[in-house]
N, C-alpha and C positions, 0 to 999 in steps of 0.2 A: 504494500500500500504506500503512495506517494503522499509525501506533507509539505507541505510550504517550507520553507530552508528560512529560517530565521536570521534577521542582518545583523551583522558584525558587529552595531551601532550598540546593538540594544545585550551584548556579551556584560554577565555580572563581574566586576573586579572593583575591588573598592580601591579608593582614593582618598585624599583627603580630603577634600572636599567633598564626597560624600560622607563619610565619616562623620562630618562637622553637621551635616545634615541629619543624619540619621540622631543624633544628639540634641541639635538647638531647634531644628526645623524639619522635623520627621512627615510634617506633610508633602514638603515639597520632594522628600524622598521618594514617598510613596504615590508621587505621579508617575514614577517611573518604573513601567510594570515588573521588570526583571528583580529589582528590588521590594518591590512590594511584594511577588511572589514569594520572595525567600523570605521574608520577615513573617507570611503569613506562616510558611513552613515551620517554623521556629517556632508557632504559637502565638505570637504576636511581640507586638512592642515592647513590654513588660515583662518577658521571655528574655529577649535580646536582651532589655538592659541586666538583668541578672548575670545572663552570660556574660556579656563586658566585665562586670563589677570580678570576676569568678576570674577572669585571662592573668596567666602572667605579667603584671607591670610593675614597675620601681614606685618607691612610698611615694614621691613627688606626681607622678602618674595614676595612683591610686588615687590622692587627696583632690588630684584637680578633676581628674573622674568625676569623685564622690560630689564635689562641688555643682558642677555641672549637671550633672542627673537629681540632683533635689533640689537646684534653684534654676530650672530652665528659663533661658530669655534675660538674666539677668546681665547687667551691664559689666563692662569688665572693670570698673571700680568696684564692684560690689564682689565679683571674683575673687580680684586682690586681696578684696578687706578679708572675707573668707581663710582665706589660706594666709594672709601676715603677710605677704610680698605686695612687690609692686607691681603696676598694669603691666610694664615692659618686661618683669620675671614672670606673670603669669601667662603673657601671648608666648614665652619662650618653652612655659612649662605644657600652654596647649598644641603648640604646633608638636612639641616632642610626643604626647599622647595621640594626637592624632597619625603620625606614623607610624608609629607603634600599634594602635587598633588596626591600621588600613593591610600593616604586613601582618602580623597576625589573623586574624580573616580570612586574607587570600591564603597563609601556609593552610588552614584549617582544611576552608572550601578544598584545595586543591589536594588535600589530605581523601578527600569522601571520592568512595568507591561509586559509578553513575549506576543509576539505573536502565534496566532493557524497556523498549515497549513506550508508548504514546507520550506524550506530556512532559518530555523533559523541559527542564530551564536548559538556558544556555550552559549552564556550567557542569550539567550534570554528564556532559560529555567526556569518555575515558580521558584524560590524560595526567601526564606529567609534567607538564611546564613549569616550572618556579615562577614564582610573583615576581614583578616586576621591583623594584625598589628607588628608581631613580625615573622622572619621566621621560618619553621618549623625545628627545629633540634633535629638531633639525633635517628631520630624513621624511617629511615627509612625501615628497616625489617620489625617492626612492621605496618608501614603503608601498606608495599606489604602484606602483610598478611591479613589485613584488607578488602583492596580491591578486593582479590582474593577471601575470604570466602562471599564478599557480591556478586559475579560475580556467583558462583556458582549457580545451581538453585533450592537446595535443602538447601540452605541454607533461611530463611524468617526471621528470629529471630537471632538478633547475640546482646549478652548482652557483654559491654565491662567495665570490675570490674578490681578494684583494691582500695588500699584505699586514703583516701583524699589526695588532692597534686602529687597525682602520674601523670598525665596530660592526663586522661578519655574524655574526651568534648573535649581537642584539638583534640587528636588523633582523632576521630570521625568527626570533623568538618571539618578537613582535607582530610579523605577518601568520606566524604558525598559531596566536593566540588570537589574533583578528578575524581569522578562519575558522575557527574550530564547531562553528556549526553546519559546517558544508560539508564537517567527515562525519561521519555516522556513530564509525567504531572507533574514533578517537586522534587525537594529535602525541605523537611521543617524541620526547628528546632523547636521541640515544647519544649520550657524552664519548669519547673516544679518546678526552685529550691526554689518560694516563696509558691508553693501548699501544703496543708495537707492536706486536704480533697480527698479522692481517688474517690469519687462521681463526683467530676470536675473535671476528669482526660476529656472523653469524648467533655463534654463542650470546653475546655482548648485547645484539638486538631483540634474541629471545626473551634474554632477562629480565630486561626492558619492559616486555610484553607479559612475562610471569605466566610465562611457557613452564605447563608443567611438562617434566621428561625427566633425563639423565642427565649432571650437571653440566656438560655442553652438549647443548641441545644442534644436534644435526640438520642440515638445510633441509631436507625434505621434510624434520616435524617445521620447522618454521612456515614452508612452502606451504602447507597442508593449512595451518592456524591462519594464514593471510590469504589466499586464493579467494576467499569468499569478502572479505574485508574491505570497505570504504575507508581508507587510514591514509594520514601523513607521518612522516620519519622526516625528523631531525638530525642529519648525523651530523656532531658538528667535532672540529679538527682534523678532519678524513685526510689533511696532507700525511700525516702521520701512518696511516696504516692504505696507503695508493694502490700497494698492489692487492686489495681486495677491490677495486674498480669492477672487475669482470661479474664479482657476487651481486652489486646492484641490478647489471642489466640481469641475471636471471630472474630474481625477485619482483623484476617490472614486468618480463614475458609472462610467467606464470601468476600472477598475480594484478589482474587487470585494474580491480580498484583501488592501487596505492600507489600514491605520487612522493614521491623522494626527494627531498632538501638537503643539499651538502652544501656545507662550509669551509672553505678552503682556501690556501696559498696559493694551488695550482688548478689549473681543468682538471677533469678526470680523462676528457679524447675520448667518450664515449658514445656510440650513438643514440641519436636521439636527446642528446645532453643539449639543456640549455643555458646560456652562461649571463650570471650579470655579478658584472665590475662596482664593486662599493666605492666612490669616490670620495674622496676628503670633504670635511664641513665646507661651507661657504665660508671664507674671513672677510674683513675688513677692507676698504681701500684706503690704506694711512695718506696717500695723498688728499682724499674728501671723506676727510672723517664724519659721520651725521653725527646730530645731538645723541644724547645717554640715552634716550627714549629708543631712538633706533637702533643706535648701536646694540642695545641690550636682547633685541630681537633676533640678529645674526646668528646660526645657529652656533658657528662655533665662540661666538661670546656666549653664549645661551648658556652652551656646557661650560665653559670658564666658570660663573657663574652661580649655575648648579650647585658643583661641586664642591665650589669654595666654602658654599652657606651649608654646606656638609660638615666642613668641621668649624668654621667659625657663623654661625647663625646669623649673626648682626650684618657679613657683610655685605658691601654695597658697591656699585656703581656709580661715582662721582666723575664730576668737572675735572677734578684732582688724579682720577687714576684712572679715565676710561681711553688715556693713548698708550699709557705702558700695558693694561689687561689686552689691547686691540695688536699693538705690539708684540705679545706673547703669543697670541694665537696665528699671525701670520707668520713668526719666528717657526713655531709648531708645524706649519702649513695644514692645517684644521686637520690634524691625528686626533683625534678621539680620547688616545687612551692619555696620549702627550698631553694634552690638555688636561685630563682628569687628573694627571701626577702630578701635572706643574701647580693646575688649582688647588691640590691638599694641601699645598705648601705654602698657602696663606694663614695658616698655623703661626708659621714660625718667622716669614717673610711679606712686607708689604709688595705690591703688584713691581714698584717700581725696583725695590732690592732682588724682586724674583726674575726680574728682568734682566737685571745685572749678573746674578748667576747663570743664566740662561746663555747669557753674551760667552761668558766664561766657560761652562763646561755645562756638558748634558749631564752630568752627574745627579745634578738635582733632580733625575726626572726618575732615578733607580727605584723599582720597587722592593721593598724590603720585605714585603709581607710573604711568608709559604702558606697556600692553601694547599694544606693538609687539615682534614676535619677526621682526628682520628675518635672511637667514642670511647670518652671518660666515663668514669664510674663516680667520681665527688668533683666537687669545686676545686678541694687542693690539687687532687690529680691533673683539670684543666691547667691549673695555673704552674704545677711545677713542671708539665710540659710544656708549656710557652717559656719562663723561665729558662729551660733547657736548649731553646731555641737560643738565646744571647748567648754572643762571646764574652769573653771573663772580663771585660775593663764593659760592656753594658750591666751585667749579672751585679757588680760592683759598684756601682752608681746606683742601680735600682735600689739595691738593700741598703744603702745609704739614704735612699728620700724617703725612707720608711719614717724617719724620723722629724718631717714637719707634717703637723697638725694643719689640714686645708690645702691652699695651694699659698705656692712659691715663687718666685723670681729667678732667671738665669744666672742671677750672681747669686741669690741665696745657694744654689744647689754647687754652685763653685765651692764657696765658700765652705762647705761643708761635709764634701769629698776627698779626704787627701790620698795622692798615692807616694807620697813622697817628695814632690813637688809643685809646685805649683799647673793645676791643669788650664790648659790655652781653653781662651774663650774659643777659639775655633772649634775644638774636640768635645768641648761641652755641649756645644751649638749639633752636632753632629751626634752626638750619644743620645742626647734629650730627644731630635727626630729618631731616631731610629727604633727608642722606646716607645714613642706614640707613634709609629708608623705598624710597631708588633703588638700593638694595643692594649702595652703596659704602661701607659701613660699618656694624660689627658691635656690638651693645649687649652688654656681659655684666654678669653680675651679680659683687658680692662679700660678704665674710660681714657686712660694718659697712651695706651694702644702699645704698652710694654707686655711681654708674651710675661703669662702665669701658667704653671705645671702643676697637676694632682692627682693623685691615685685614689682608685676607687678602695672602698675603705678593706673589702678582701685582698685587695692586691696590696693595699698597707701591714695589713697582719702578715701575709705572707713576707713581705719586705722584710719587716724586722724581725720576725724567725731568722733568715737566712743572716740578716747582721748580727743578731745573738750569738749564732751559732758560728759565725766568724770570729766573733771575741772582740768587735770592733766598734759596740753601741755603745759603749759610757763614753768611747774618745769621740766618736759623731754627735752623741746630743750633748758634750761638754763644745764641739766646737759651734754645735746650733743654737746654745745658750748664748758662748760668745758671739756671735753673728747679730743675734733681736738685740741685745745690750746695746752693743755696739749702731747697732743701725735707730733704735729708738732716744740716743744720745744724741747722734746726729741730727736727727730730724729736730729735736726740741733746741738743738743751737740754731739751728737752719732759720727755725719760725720766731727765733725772744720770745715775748711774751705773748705773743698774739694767739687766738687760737684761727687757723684759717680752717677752709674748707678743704683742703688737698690735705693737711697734717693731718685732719678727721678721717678723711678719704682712707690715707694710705693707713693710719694703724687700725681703721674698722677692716680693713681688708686682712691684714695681721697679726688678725687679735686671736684667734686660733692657735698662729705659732707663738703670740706672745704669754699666753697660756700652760702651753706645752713648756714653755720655756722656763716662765716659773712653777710649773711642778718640779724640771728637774731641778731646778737652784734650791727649791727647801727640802727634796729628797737628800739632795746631795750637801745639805747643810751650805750650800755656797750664799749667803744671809746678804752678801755684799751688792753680788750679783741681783739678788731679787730687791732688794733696795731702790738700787738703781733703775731698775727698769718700774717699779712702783713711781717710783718717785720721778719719773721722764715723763708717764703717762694719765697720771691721777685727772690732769683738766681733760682728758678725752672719757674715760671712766664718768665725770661727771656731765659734761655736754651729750653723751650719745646715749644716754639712757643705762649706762652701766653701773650705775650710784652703790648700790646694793652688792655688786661683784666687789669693785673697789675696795668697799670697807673690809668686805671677808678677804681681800687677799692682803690689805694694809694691815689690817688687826692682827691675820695672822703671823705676818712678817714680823712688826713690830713687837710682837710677844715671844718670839721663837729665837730672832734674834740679841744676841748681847749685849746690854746696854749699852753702847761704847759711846764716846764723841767722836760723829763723824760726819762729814757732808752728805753724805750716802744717807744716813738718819735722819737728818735735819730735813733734808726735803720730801723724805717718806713722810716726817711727823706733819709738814706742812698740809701737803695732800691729803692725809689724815685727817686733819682739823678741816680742812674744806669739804671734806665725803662727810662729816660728821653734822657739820653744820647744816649742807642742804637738806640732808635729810630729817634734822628737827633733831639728832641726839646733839644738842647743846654741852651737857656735860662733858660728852667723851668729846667734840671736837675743843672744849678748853682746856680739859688734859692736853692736847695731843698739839694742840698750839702753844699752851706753856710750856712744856718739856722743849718745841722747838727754839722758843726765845730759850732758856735755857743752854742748850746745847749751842745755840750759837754765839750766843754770849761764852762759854768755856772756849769755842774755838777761835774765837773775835770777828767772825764772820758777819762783819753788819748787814749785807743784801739781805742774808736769812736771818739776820734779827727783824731787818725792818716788815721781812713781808711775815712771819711768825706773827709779830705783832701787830699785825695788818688783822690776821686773822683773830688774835683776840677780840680787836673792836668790831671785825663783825659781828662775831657771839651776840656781844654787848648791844649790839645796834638788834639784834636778832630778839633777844630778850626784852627790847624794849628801852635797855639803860641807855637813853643816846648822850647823853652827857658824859659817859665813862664810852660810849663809845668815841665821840668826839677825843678825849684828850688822848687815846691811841692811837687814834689816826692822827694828829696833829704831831704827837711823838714821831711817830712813822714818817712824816711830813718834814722833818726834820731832820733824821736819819739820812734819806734819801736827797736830800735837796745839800747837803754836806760831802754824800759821795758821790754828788755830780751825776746822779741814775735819775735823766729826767725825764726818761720811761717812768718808770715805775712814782717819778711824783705825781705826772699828770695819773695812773692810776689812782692815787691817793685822795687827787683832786674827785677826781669820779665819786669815790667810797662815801667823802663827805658831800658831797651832793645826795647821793642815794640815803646817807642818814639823813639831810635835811627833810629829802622829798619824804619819808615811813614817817618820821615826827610832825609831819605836816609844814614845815617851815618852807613854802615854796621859795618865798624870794629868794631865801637863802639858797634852793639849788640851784634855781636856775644858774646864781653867781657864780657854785663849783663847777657846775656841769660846762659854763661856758667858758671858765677857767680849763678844766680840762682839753675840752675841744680847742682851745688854742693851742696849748702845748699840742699836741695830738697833730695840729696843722705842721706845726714847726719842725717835728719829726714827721713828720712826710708818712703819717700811719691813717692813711683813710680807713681802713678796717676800724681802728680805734674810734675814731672819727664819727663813722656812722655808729657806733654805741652809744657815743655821747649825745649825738643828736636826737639816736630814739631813747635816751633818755626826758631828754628835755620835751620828746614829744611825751613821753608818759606824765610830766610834770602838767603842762597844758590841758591834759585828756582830763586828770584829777581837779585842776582848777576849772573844769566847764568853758576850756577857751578851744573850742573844738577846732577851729578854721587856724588858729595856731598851733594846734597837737598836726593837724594834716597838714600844714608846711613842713616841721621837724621832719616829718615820717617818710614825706615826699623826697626829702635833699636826704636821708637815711638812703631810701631804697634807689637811689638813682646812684649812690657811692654802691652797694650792694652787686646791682645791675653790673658796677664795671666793675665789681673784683670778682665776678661771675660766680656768687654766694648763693645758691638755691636755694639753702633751709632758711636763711635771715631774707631772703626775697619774701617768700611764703609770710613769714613773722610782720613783715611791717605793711606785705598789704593786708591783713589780719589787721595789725593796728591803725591803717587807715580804715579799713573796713566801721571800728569804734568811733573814728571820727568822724567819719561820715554817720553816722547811726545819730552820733549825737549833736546832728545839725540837722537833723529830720529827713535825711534824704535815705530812706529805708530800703528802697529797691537796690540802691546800686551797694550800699553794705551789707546786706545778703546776698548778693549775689560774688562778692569778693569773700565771705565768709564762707559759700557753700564750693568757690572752686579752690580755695588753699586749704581746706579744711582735708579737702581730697589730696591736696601735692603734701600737704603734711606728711600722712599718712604713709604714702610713697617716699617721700624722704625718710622717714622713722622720723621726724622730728615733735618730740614730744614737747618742747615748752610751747610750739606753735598749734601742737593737737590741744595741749592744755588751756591756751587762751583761745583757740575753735569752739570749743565743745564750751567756754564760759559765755561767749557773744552769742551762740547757739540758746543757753539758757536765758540770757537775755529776750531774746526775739521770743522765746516761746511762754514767757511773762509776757511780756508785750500782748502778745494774742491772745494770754487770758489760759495758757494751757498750765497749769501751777502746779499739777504736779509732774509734769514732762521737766519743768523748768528746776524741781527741788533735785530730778536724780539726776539731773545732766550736772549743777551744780557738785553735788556728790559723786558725781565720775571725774568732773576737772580735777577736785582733791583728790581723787586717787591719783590721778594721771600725775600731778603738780608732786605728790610723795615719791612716784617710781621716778618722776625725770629730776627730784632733787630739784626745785622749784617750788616749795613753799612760799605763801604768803608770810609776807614778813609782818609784824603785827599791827608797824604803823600804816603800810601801805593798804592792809585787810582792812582796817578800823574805817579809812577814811573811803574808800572804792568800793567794798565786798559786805560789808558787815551789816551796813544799813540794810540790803536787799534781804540778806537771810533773815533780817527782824522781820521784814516786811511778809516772807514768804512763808514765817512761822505762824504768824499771825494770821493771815487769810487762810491754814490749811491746819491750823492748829498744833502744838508743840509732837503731840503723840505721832501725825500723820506725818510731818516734817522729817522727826529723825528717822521713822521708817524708811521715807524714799529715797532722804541722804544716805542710808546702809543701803539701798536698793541701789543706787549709783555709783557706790563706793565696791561693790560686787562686779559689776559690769565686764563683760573682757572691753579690749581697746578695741575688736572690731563691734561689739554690738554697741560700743557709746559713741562712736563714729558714725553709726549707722542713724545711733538714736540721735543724733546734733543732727545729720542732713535730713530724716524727716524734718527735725523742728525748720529748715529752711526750705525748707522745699512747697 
């Protein structure tokens, strides 16, 4: 019985973007019958999602899964908030699950045995084809060509040559899965590229077939299994085993309905053979180069391209590097595979340095990887056969970076490897590829576009097994201790006193190894070491939301180590007294700031008397004494103005301003703050600059001179802007947001409240979430919602305790205090402290959530 032959169009293989469908937009899936069929097979929708939820994926894969299937349609802010990252790590963490479903799927489907008789899908047709993994570009002519000469009926033999690298087996794998409903009994790939023997060509294709018999099965049972057969054969590397040529034409005589596809270097000179030539991509014409737009369509920019975003995700096609990328591939003269090797190696290499390799030696284009897929019995197994695969200077390296925590830099892993001498950057450069080319080690990218390296966290346990077991881990992680010491020393000479956004950058990015690193220093009793690297980083600890880690790692230092007099102490005790104070233990941070004057005083070090002392009259200013706070700072003021550090006076200047502004004595700040800001001009520190200015606009905000709080905020965030500060961008249009609010213009500070409230978030930066989610409560008193507004207020205080940003008592008293009288009052004492415990419970994403409702 004859049936309609279903098109090619309508063949099931998932992709990602269906994928992305069957998930956010499952209707528009299920216009599409071949899909809708299978999902109905499956039971339905609610089938399928189970089965997802059930697939092998990584935790990151699972949770953004899990996100996505119980909040359909949601936006990808609300994604982010979900899962604690940001928009740009959550599109990173969906496009990685989305190929992950799409290959998964297809291995599955093409796992399932078809069935005989009426009604198949397209897919339920025999074959072996492997999924696809990469899309197919750039061929398409040659693919319609392809499938046209195999449609044909005089065509049985079509050899598809060209030489190595030119992309022969895709193209073919591609037209053999475009077809596969025009064969009956199926499309098979028969591989041949480990065969030399042309005697097991025969056998080889049985196999294939799952020909039962004897284990080489003889031509005549094959001849017999195929004679009645509508089938396509895949042979692909047939240069390899040529002289079985003569076994195809029998196989075509005696066997009328199969058509034969070879892949080859050479013809096979057969009759009836058809031939087509795979020719190289299309490139570029460097003489008229078109715009990125076009250029990016080229096929063989296309694959460049691809690939690149293969191992680095982010990257892109710019104004900046679309002549060297367009360059590479006419260098290549559109090779395929050339291309695919050169683009991995945007890893390691920008387009234009890979260019310059290229100029130099094809070396770079070597693949390092053996497909061998032998099968393991455990994870170790896997891994100590890759392992096995390095020579003894990769083997040695690798169990050397067993010992950073996260990822690394090309100089950290210098640094941290010795073989006796000093290893050239060259050979580092060269080991590090070779290890993530054998997929023992991971490239990532960062925003200053310096290569970072990491090991997946098995292949780290395995690492430092094999270092243990060399005898060579206490001298690697004593010299990875030395290395963060050394390198978080540097950084805080690099920045004075300032905190900028790149210091932030680089030790949030390092805080793993600088972790790692003080374990080993108090394992190892090194008390000096862990000091020092305490005491380099305490203002990052308190700025990035780490208040709480700080203290346990200072408290413990400080108590473990021996009382001594030493600068190494004094500045841990400093940081101490500041992790103590934001976070409201007033007592332990005036321990920890008197023992500082103390100590400094033993060793005559005035810097750290004056700024120890700094820190007592915070306390003091903290507790409310502003008068004892005043005569500290004024001490300190002195101090400082004697040893000529007029950094740290115009800081001093600041402090007593910030005292004035908590005890209410405006005028008075304004005079320090604007004392500040001149010194602050005079050293040439606009970072400083703009503090002192949103100072003074905080001053303005509390005196009700709103149209003067939003000048300050304005010449704040315009300094901001050009020292290219994200989190303090956020922060002050936050505090214009206030200003505007309090000049009645209500639409446009809600609507500056409801889009930084979001880049907070995405930043991590909590003093800016914590004044969000206060303006939040604001607005939603305004509206009359009072008790939305009591837990929101109760979530700032949480948020204001974890980022170490307490109100201070005078700034409470005069800004905050009135409002909670007022909101106890309308909702009564009992219902009050419940919703303040109810927002003081909150996670950060459900009070984030709960502030943009009130804006929205």
């Amino acid at each position: 019985m004859n049936r309609p032959v279903p098109q090619a169009s309508t063949l099931l293989r998932w992709d990602e973007e269906h994928i992305k469908n069957l998930l956010t937009e499952p209707e528009t899936l299920l216009e599409e019958e071949a899909f809708s069929e299978w999902v109905r097979q499956q039971g339905g929708l609610q089938n399928v999602y189970n089965l997802l939820r059930g697939l092998p994926l990584s935790e990151k894969q699972r949770k953004t899964l899990k996100a996505i299937l119980d909040k359909p349609g949601a936006s990808l802010q609300e994604y982010s908030l979900m899962l604690h990252v940001s928009v740009a790590t959550f599109v990173r963490y969906r496009a990685s699950l989305l190929r992950s479903l799409a290959a998964v799927l297809n291995a599955r489907l093409l796992e399932r045995q078809s069935a005989e008789g009426e009604g198949k899908t397209n897919l339920a047709y025999p074959t072996n084809l492997p999924a696809a993994f990469l899309p197919f570009i750039g061929r398409e002519e040659e693919l319609q060509t392809v499938r046209f000469l195999l449609l044909r009926d005089e065509v049985r033999l079509l050899t598809i040559t060209g030489p190595g690298g030119i992309g022969k087996t895709r193209l073919a794998l591609q037209a053999a899965s475009d077809l596969l409903p025009h064969f009956r009994d199926g499309v098979f790939l028969v591989s041949l590229g480990v065969l030399t023997e042309p005697d097991l060509v025969a056998s080889t294709i049985a196999q294939t077939l799952h020909i039962k018999g004897e284990d080489h099965v003889g031509y005549e049972i094959l001849k017999e299994h195929l004679r009645n057969k509508q089938l396509l054969l895949v042979l692909d590397n047939f240069e390899q085993v040529a002289e079985a040529a003569p076994l195809l034409n029998r196989l075509l005589n005696d066997a009328p309905g199969l058509k034969i596809v070879v892949t080859s270097r050479s013809v096979l000179h057969l009759y009836g053979e058809f031939e087509f030539n795979v020719p190289p991509l299309a490139i570029p014409n460097l003489a008229h180069l078109p715009p990125t737009e076009a250029l990016a369509q080229i096929p063989s920019v296309a694959l460049f391209l691809t690939r690149a975003r293969m191992v680095q995700s982010d990257f892109q096609l710019t104004d900046e590097n679309a002549r060297a990328i367009a360059e590479i591939c006419v260098r290549l003269e559109g090779i395929p595979l050339a291309i695919e090797l050169a683009a991995a190696r945007v890893k390691l290499f920008s387009p234009a340095a890979l260019l310059r390799e290229l100029n130099n030696t094809l070396s770079v284009l070597s693949d390092r990887n053996v497909d061998v897929l032998p099968r393991h019995q455990s994870m170790r197994d896997t891994i100590e056969w890759s392992y096995r695969l390095l020579n003894a200077e990769e083997q040695s390296l690798y169990a050397h970076l067993g010992v950073f925590a996260g990822s690394f830099t090309m100089e950290a892993a210098q640094a941290i490897w010795f073989t006796g001498n000093r290893v050239a950057t060259t050979a580092i450069i060269e080991l590090l590829a070779s290890l993530i080319d054998k997929s023992m080690l991971q490239r990532q990218s960062s925003p200053n576009g310096e290569p970072r390296f990491s090991l997946l966290e098995v292949l780290r346990e395995y690492a430092l097994e094999r270092l243990r077991a060399s005898g060579q881990e206490e001298s690697a992680r004593r010299r990875h201790l030395q290395y963060y010491r050394d390198f978080v020393e540097r950084l805080e000479a690099s920045g004075g006193a300032s905190i900028t956004p790149e210091w932030l950058r680089q030790l949030e990015i390092e805080h793993d190894n600088l972790r790692a690193a003080l374990r080993w220093a108090m394992d190892t009793a090194d008390y000096e070491s862990a000091l020092r690297i305490a005491g380099a980083i305490w203002r990052f600890w308190q700025v990035h939301g780490h208040v709480e880690e700080g203290q346990r790692w200072l408290n413990a230092i400080l108590e473990s180590a021996p009382a001594e007099i030493s600068l190494a102490r004094c500045k841990a005790l400093w940081g101490a007294g500041w992790l103590g104070m934001v976070s409201g233990s007033l007592d332990v941070a005036r321990l920890r700031f008197e023992e500082g004057v103390d100590v400094a005083r033993h060793l005559g070090e005035q810097r750290f008397y004056g700024l120890c002392l700094l820190g007592v009259g915070a306390v003091e200013r903290a507790l409310g004494a502003f008068d004892q706070a005043q005569n500290a700072f004024e001490e300190c003021l002195a101090v400082f103005q004697k040893l000529e550090d007029w950094e740290n006076v115009a800081w001093v200047w600041e402090h007593l301003g910030v005292n004035a502004l908590e005890s209410g004595n405006f005028e008075q700040a304004v005079f320090y703050f604007l004392r500040s800001l001149e010194a602050f001009q005079r050293l040439g520190q606009p970072w400083a600059c703009a503090e002192a200015l949103m100072f003074l606009g905080h001053t303005a905000l509390q005196r009700k001179e709103y149209q003067q709080a939003q000048d300050f905020y304005q010449r704040a965030l315009t300094l901001y802007e050009t020292l290219n500060d994200p989190t303090q961008r956020v922060s002050m249009q936050l505090y214009l947001g206030a200003a505007l609010f309090g000049q009645g213009k209500r639409a446009e500070a809600i609507a500056l409240y409801r889009e930084n409230l979001a880049r907070a978030h995405d930043l991590k930066d909590y003093w800016g979430l914590a004044w969000g989610v206060e303006r939040a409560a604001e607005v939603a008193e305004q509206a009359g919602h009072l008790e939305r507004a009591a837990r929101l207020w109760g979530a700032a205080n949480a948020l204001r305790s974890f980022s170490g940003m307490l109100w201070p008592p005078g700034f409470r008293s005069t800004y905050t205090e009135q409002r909670f009288l007022n909101l106890e009052a309308q909702l009564g004492s009992e219902r009050w402290q419940q919703l303040w415990e109810e927002g003081n419970r909150l996670s950060l994403n459900d009070a984030v959530a709960e502030a943009l409702t009130a804006l929205s």
